[in-house]
VOGU-3710 file (C-alpha; in Angstrom, 3 decimals, decimal comma):
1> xxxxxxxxxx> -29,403/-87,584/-21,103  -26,268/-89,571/-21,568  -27,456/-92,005/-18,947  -30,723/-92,685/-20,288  -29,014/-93,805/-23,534  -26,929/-96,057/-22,248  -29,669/-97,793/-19,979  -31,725/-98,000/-23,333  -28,497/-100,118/-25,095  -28,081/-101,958/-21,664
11> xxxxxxxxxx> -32,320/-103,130/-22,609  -31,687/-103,800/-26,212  -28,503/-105,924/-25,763  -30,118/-107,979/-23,162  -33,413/-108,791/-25,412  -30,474/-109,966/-28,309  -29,258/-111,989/-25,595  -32,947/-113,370/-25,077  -33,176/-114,070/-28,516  -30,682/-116,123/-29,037
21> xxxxxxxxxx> -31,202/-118,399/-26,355  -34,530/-118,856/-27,357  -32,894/-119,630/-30,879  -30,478/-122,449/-29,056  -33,534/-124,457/-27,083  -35,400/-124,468/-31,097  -32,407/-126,615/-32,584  -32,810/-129,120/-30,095  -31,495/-127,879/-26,558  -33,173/-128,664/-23,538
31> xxxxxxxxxx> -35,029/-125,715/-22,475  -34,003/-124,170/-19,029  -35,707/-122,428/-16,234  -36,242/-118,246/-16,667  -32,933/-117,015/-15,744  -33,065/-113,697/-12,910  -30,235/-111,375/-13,008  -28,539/-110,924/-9,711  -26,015/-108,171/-9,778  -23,067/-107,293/-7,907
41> xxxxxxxxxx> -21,617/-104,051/-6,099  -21,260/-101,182/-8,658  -17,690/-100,384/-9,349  -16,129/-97,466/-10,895  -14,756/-97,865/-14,086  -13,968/-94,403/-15,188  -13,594/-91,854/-12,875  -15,429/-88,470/-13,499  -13,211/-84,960/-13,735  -14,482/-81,648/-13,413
51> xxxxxxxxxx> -14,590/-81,672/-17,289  -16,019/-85,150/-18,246  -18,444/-87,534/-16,605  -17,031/-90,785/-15,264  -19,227/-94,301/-14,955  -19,729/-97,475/-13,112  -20,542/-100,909/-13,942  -21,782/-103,927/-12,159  -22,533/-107,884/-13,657  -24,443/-110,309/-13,170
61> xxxxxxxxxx> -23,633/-114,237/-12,708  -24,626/-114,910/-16,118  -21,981/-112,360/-17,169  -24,666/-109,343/-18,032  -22,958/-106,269/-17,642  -24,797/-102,989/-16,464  -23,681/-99,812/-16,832  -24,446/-96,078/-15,281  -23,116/-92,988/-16,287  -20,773/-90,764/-12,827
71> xxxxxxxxxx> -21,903/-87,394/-13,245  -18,730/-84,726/-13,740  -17,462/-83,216/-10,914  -17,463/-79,339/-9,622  -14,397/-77,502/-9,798  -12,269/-77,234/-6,446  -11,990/-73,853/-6,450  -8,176/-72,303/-5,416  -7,734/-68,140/-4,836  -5,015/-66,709/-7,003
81> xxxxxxxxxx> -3,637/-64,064/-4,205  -3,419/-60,691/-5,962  0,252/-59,471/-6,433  0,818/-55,861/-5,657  2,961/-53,883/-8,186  5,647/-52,303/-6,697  7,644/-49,135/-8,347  9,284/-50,911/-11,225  7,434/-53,962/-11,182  3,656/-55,167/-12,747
91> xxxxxxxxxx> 1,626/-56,743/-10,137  -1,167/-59,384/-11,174  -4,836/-59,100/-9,657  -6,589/-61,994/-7,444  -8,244/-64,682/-9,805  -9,334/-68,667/-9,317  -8,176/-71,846/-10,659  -9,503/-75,373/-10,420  -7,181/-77,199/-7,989  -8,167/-80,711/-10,116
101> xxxxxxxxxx> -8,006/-79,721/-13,052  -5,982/-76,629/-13,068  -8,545/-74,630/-15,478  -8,227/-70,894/-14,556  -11,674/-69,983/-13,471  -10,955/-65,633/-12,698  -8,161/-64,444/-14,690  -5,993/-62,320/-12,880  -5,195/-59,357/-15,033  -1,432/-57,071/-15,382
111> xxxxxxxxxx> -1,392/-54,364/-12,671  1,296/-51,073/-13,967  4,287/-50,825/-11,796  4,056/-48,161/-9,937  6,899/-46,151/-10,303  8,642/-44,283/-8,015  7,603/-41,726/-5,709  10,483/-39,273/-5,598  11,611/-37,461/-2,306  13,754/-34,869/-2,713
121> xxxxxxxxxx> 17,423/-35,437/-0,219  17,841/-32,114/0,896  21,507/-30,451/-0,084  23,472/-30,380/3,241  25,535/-27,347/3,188  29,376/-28,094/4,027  30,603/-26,314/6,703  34,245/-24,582/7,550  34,932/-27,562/9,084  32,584/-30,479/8,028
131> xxxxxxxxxx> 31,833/-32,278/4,829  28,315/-31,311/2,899  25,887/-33,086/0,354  24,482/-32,008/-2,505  21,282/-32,220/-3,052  19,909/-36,014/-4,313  16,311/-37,787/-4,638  14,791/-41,445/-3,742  11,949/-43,130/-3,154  9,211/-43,116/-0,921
141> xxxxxxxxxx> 8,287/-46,484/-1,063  11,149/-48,683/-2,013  14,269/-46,149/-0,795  15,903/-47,025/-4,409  18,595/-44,132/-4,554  17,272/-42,081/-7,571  19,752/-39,678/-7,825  22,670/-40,125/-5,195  24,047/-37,358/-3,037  27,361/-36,151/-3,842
151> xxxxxxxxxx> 29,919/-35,377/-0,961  31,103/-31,302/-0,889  34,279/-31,154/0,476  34,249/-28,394/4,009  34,774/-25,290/2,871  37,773/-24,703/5,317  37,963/-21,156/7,614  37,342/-17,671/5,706  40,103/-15,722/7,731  39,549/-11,940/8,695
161> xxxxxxxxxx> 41,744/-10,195/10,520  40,268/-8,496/13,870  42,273/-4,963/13,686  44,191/-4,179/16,399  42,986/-1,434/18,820  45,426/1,063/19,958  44,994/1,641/23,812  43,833/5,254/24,513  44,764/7,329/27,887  42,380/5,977/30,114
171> xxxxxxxxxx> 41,155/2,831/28,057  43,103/-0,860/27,313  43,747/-1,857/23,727  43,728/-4,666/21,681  46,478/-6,826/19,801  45,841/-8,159/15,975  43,559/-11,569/15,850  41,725/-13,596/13,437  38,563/-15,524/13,178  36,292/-16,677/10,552
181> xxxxxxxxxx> 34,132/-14,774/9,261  31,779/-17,968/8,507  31,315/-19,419/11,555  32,535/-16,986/13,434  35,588/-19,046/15,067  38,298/-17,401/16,651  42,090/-18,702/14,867  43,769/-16,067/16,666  42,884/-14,409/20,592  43,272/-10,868/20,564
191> xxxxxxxxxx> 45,548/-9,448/23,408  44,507/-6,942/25,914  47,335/-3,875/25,631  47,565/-1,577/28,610  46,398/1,879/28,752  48,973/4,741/28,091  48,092/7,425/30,406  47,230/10,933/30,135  50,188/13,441/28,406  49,858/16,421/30,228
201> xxxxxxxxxx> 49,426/19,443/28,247  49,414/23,287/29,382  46,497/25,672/28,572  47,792/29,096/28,287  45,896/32,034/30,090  43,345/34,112/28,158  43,838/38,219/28,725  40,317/39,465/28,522  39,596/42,196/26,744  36,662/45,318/26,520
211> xxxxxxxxxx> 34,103/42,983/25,465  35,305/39,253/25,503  35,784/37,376/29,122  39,483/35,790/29,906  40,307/32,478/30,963  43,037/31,265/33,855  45,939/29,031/32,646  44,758/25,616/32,672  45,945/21,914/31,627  44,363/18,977/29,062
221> xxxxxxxxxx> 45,954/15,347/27,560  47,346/16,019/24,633  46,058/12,708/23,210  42,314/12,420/24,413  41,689/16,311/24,884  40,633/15,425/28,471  40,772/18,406/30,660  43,034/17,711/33,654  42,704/21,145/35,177  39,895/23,558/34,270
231> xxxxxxxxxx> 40,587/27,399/32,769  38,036/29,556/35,164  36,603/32,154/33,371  38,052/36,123/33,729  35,549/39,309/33,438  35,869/41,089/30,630  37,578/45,155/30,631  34,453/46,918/29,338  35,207/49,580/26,702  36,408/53,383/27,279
241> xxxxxxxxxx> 34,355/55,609/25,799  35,325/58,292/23,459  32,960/60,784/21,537  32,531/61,010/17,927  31,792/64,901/16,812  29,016/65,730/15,173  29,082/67,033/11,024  26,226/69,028/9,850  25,085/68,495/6,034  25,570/71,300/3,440
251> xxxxxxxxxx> 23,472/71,609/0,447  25,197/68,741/-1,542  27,032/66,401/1,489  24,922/64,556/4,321  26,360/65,086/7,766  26,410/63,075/10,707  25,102/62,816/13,878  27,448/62,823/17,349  28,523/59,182/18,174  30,742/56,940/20,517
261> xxxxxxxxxx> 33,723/54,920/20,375  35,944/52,693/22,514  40,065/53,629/22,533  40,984/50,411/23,263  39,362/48,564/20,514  37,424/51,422/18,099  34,648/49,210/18,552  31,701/51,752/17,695  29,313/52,608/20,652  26,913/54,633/19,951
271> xxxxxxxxxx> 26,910/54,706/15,368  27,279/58,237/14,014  24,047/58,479/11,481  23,828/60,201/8,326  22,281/62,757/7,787  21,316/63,389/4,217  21,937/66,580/2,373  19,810/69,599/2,712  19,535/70,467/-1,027  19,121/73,300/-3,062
281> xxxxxxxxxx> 16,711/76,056/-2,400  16,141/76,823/-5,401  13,664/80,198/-6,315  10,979/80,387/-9,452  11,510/78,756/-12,633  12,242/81,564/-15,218  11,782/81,042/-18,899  14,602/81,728/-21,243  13,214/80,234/-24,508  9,417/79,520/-25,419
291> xxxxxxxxxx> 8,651/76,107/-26,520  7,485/75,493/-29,894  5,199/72,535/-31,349  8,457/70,118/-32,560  10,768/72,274/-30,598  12,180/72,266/-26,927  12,072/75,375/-24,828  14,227/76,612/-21,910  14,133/77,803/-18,031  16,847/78,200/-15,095
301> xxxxxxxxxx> 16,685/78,623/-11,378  19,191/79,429/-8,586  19,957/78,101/-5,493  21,063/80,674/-2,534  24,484/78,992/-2,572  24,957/79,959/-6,238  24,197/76,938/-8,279  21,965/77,406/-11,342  19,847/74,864/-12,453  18,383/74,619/-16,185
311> xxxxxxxxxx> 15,603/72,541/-17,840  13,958/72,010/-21,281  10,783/72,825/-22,005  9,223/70,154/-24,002  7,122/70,781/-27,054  3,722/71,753/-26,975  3,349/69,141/-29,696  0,704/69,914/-32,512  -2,807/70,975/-31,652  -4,598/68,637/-34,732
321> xxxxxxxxxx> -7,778/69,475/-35,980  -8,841/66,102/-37,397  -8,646/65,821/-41,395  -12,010/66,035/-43,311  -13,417/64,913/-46,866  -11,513/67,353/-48,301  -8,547/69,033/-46,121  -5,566/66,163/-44,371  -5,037/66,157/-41,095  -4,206/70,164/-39,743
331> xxxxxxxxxx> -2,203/71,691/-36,449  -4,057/74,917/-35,701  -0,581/76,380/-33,874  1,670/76,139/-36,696  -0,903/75,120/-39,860  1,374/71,816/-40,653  -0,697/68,725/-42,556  -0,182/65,259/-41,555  -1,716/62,591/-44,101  -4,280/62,904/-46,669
341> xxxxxxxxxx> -8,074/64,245/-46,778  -10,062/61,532/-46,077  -12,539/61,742/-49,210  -16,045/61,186/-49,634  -17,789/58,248/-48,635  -19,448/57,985/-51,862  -18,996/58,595/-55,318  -22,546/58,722/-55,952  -25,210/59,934/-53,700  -24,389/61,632/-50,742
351> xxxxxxxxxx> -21,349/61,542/-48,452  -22,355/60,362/-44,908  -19,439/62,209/-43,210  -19,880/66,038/-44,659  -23,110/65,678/-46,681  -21,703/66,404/-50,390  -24,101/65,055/-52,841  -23,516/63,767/-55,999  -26,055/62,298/-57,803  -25,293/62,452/-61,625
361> xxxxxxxxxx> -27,800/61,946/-64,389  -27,834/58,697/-66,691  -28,906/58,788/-70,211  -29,981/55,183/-71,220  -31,787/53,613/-74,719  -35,084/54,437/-75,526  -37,209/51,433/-75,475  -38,479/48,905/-77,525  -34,893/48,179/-78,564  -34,149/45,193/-80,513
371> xxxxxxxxxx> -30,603/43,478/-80,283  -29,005/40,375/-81,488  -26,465/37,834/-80,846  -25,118/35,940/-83,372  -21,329/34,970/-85,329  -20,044/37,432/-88,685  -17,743/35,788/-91,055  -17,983/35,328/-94,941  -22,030/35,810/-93,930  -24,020/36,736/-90,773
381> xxxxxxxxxx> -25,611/34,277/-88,579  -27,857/35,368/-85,736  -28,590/32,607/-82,883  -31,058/34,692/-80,858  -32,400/37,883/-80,521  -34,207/39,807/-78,015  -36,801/42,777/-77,571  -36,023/45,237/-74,338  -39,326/46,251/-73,629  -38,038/48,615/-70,356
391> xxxxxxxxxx> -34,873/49,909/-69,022  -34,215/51,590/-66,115  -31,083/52,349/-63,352  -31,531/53,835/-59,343  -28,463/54,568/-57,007  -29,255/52,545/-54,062  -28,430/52,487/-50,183  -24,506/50,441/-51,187  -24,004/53,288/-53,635  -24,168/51,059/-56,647
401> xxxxxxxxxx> -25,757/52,228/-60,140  -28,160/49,744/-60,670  -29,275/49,054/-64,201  -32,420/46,490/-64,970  -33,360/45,156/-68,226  -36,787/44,048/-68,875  -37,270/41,864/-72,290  -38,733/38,939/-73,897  -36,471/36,421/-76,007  -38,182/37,221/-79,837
411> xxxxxxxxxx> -36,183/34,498/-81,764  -34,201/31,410/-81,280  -32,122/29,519/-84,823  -32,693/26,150/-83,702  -36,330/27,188/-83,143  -39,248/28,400/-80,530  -38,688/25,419/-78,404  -34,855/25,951/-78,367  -32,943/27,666/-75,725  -29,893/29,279/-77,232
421> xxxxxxxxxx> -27,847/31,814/-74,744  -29,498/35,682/-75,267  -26,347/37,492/-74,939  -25,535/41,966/-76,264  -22,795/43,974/-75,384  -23,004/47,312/-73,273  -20,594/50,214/-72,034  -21,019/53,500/-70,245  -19,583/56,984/-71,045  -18,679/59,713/-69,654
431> xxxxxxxxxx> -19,788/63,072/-70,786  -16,954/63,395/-72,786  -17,669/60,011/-74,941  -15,129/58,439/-73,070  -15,646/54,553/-71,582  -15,778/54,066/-68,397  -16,279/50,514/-68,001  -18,190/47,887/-70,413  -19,116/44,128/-71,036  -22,092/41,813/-71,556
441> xxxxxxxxxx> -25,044/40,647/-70,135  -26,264/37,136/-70,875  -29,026/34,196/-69,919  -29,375/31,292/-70,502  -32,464/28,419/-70,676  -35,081/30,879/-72,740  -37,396/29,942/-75,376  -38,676/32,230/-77,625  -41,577/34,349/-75,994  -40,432/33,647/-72,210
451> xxxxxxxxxx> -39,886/36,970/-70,244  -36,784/37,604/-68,616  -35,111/40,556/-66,582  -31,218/40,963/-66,310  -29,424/43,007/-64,014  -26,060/45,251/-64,173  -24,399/46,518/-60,786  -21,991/49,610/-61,518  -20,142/50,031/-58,270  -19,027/53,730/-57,184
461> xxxxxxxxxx> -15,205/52,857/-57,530  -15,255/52,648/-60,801  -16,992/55,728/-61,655  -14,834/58,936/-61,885  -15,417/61,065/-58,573  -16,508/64,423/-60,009  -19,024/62,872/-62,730  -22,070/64,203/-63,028  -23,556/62,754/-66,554  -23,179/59,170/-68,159
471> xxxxxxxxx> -24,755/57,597/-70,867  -25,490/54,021/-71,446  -25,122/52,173/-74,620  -26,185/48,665/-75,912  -25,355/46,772/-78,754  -25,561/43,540/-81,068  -23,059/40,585/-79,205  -20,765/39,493/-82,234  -18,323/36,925/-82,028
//
């Protein structure tokens, strides 16, 4: 592009030039002949970089000038070697750079150091005798000295003294010595010591006796217990024999059988046995005193040496006849009681155990009966009332007086639809007008005209046991 504007101002100037010739021939020059440009050699005048383009010229006779633009040159390309990072220095990567014009082409970028690769120096141990390190680190890859081993002084010799060994009969010794009980160096030799010799000892003789062997005089070291001459062995006596008298047993002492001895030692031969006591023969038992039920009896017996023998006779103990409903416990020997009579399983009906019957007669209200329950102060005030239409009582299977009251609720203050308590008093006499036991009977929830049926349980232990007539009685509930 460049170049084709500069060839298009080379044109233009040159047609000025034209012109103003032709101008100089009008005013009264003499014309000349059409000139022809003849141009020389091209020569550089600026010469092209890698960045910028460079250009050339060339004229002609006549002094025209022409011009053409020196395209730029390429970059002469140069390798950056990479440098590698070592352990405490960055390294740089490989890049490019123009060798002309020095423009980096590749940057080469910061590499890390490495940093070191630590090896541990293994601790040298000192010795008795030599010099040790302790333990230290460096690297891998550069050997810098990361953390530098100290010198341990040797340790020097760990004396222990080798005891001396005292030379025995037959055996050298040793003297004292010394070595180290590290590495095991001897400081000091031990010396061999000579062996003492036996000391001669005599081994008295043995008699032998009835059942023991003897032995010979003999010798041994006094020192080592060697023997030096043997003690042979001597038979022993055997025992003289002397017999042991039987001793036959009497009625109260054992005896003894016949036996043997030796008279030179008593050692027993033949062991004398006991034998045990023959015992009393004793006849019959004879009675002296009969026995009674709490009281010990007597007897005696004789032996044919004389001895009499006596016993108790123990007590016969009572013969009971088993208590009843209405007798305790009774001995049939000597009549004595024990306890109480057990009594009647009931109270009312009959007894299970003996059969006794009791089965008293109740007088109760005649029916309808009308009764109230209500509050008297200044004035009387009735909250319900009731009409018992039946009443009637049975003794059943438990031995309860049963009572059952059979009524309809006749009258309510708060009105029909109300349900005010029905509540009246009762008690129960005895034939003598006496009470027995009493209280009240309520429900609750009635309206007037609903039915209703109450019981009363009368239980036997409250009724006296030789009843035979009660009466019932029922009455208005005040409060």
């Amino acid at each position: 592009m460049k170049k084709t504007i500069k060839i298009s101002l080379l044109f233009g100037l040159a047609l000025l030039v034209c012109a103003l010739l032709f101008t100089a021939c009008d005013m009264g020059e003499e014309p000349q002949s059409e000139h022809v440009h003849a141009f020389e050699e091209w020569q550089t005048t600026k010469e092209p970089t890698c960045a910028q383009d460079g250009e050339k010229a060339r004229y002609c006779s006549c002094g025209e000038k022409q011009t053409e633009t020196v395209a730029a040159l390429s970059h002469t390309e140069v390798v950056d070697a990479a440098v590698e990072p070592t352990c405490t220095e960055t390294g740089l990567s490989e890049g490019m750079h123009c060798s002309a014009c020095n423009k980096v082409l590749i940057d080469q970028q910061v590499l890390d150091a490495l940093g070191h690769t630590e090896v541990i120096d293994a601790e040298i141990e000192a010795t008795c005798t030599e010099a040790g390190l302790s333990e230290g680190k460096h690297c891998s890859t550069c050997n810098e000295v990361l953390v530098a081993q100290q010198t341990v002084a040797a340790l020097g010799h760990t004396e222990v003294v080798d005891k001396a060994q005292a030379p025995t009969c037959t055996q050298t010794g040793l003297s004292e010595g010394k070595h180290c009980s590290t590495c095991n160096e001897v400081l000091i030799a031990q010396q061999t010591v000579a062996a003492l010799g036996h000391t001669e000892v005599v081994d008295k003789a043995q008699a032998p006796t009835c059942t023991r062997t003897g032995l010979s005089e003999g010798k041994h070291c006094s020192v080592c217990d060697e023997v030096l001459v043997a003690q042979q062995t001597v038979a022993a006596l055997g025992h003289t024999e002397v017999i042991d008298a039987a001793v036959a047993p009497t009625c109260t002492e054992s005896g003894l059988t016949e036996g043997k001895h030796c008279s030179v030692c008593d050692t027993v031969i033949v062991t004398q046995q006991s034998v045990s006591a023959t015992g009393h023969k004793f006849g019959e038992w004879v009675t002296t005193e009969e026995p009674g039920c709490k009281t010990v009896g007597k007897k005696e017996r004789y032996c044919a040496c004389g001895v009499k023998e006596t016993q108790d006779i123990a007590a016969t103990g009572h013969k009971w006849q088993e208590a009843t409903c209405t007798e305790p416990k009774t001995c049939s020997s000597c009549n004595e009681t024990y306890g109480v009579a057990l009594g009647h399983t009931c109270k009312i009906g009959t007894c299970e155990r003996c059969g006794w019957s009791n089965e008293p007669t109740i007088e109760i209200p005649s029916t309808p009966m009308e009764l109230e329950f209500g509050v008297v102060s200044f004035t009387k005030l009735v909250y319900s009332k009731v009409q018992l239409t039946e009443i009637k009582y049975e003794f059943n299977q438990y031995n309860v007086l049963l009572f059952t009251f059979v009524g309809e609720k006749t009258y309510d203050w708060n009105g029909s639809t109300a349900t005010q308590n029905i509540m009246f008093d009762w008690k129960l006499l005895d034939s003598d007008g006496i009470v027995i036991c009493s209280g009240a009977l309520q429900k609750s929830g009635l309206m007037v005209g609903d039915k209703f049926k109450l019981e009363l349980n009368i239980y036997s232990n409250q009724l006296p046991e030789d009843g035979t007539s009660y009466t019932l009685v029922l009455s208005d509930k005040q409060i």
